[in-house]
C-alpha positions as CSV (number, residue, x, y, z in Angstrom):
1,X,0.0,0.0,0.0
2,X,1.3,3.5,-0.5
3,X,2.4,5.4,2.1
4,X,-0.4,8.4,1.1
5,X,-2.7,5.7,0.9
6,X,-1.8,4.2,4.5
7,X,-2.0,7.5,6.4
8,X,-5.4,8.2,5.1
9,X,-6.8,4.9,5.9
10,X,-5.1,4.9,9.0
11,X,-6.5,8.5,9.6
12,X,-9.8,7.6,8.7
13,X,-9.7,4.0,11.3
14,X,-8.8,6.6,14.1
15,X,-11.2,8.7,13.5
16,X,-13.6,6.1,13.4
17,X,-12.6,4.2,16.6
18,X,-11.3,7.3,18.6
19,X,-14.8,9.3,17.7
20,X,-16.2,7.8,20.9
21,X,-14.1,9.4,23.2
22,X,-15.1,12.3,25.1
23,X,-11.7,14.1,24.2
24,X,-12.6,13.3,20.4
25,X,-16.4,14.3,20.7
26,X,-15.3,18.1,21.3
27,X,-13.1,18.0,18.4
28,X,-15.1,16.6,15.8
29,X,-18.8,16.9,15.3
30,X,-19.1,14.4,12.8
31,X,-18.8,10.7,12.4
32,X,-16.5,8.8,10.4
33,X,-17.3,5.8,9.0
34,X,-14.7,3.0,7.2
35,X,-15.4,2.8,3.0
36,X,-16.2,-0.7,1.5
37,X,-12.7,0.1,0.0
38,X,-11.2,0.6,3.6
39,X,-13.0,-2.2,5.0
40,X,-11.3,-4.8,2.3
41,X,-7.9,-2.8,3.2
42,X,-8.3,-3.9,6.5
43,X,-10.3,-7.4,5.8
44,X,-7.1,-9.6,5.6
45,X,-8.5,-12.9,5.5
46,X,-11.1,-11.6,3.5
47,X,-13.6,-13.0,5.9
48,X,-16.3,-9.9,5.3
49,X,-15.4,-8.4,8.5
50,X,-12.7,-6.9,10.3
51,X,-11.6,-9.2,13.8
52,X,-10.0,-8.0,16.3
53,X,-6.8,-9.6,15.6
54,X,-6.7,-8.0,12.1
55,X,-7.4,-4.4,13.4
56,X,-5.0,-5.0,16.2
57,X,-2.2,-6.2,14.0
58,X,-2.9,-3.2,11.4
59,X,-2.7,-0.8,14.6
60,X,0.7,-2.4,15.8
61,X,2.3,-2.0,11.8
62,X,0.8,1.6,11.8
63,X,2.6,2.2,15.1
64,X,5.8,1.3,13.5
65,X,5.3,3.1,10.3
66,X,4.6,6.5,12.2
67,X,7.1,6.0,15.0
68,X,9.8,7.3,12.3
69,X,12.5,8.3,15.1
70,X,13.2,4.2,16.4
71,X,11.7,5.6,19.9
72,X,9.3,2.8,20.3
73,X,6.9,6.2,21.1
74,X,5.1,8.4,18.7
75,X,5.9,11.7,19.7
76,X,3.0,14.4,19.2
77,X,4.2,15.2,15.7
78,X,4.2,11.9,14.4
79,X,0.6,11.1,15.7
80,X,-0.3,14.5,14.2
81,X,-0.4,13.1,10.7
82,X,-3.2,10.7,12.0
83,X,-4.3,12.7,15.5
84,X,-5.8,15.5,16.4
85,X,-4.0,17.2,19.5
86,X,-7.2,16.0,21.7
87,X,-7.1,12.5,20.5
88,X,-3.5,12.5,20.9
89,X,-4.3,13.6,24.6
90,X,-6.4,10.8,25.3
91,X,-4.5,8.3,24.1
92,X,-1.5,9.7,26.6
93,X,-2.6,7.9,29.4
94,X,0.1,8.9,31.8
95,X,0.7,12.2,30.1
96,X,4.3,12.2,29.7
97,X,4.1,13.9,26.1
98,X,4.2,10.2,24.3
99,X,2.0,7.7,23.1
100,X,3.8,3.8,23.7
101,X,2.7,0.9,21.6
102,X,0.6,-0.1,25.0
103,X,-1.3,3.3,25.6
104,X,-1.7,2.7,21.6
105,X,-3.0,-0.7,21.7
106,X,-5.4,0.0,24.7
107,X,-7.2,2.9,23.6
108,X,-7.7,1.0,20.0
109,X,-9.0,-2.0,21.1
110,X,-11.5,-0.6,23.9
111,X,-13.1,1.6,20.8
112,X,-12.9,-1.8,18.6
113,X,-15.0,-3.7,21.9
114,X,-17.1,-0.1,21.8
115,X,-17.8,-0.4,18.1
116,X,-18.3,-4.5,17.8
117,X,-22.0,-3.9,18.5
118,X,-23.0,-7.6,18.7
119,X,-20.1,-8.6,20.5
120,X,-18.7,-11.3,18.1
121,X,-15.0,-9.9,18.0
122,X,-16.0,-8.5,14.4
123,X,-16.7,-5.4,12.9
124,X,-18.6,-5.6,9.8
125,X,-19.3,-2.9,6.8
């Protein structure tokens, strides 16, 4: 995938997982909702649905894509291609200026759980 191409899906799955958050809710007054086309980005095994081990596995490679200094932290201008400063805020769980693969990884998969609305581990188009 391109690396334009990546940022704006990855853009558009934090928008659409993140949008719950009271932090997010402030910031953006509109929901954001994943394409057909993003969905069979994201749809791995092709199974018509996106599991959580597929999203969590996309989240972990788009941490290591945007972590472009080797810090094993995204500093607020890496997440800034992808976060707002709010979102990035709320993902900063112990506020020390830096989101780590586990503040990452949390934050993602409580919206997934949020968003699964039937509970099967799946998110479907």
């Amino acid at each position: 995938m391109k690396n334009t191409n990546m940022h704006k899906l990855l853009s558009v799955a934090f928008s659409a997982m993140l949008l719950g958050t009271a932090a997010t809710a402030t910031a953006q007054n509109s929901t954001v909702e994943l394409t057909p086309e993003h969905f069979a980005q994201l749809d791995k095994d092709e199974s018509g649905g996106i599991s959580k081990q597929e999203y969590e596995q996309f989240m972990r490679d788009s941490f290591r894509q945007l972590d472009t200094d080797g810090s094993n932290s995204l500093s607020p201008a890496e997440a800034s291609k992808i976060m707002t400063p709010e979102q990035f805020a709320s993902v900063d769980k112990n506020n020390d200026g830096e989101i780590s693969l586990d503040e990452l990884i949390e934050q993602v998969m409580r919206d997934f759980d949020r968003q699964d609305r039937n509970n099967d581990g799946t998110l479907q188009p």
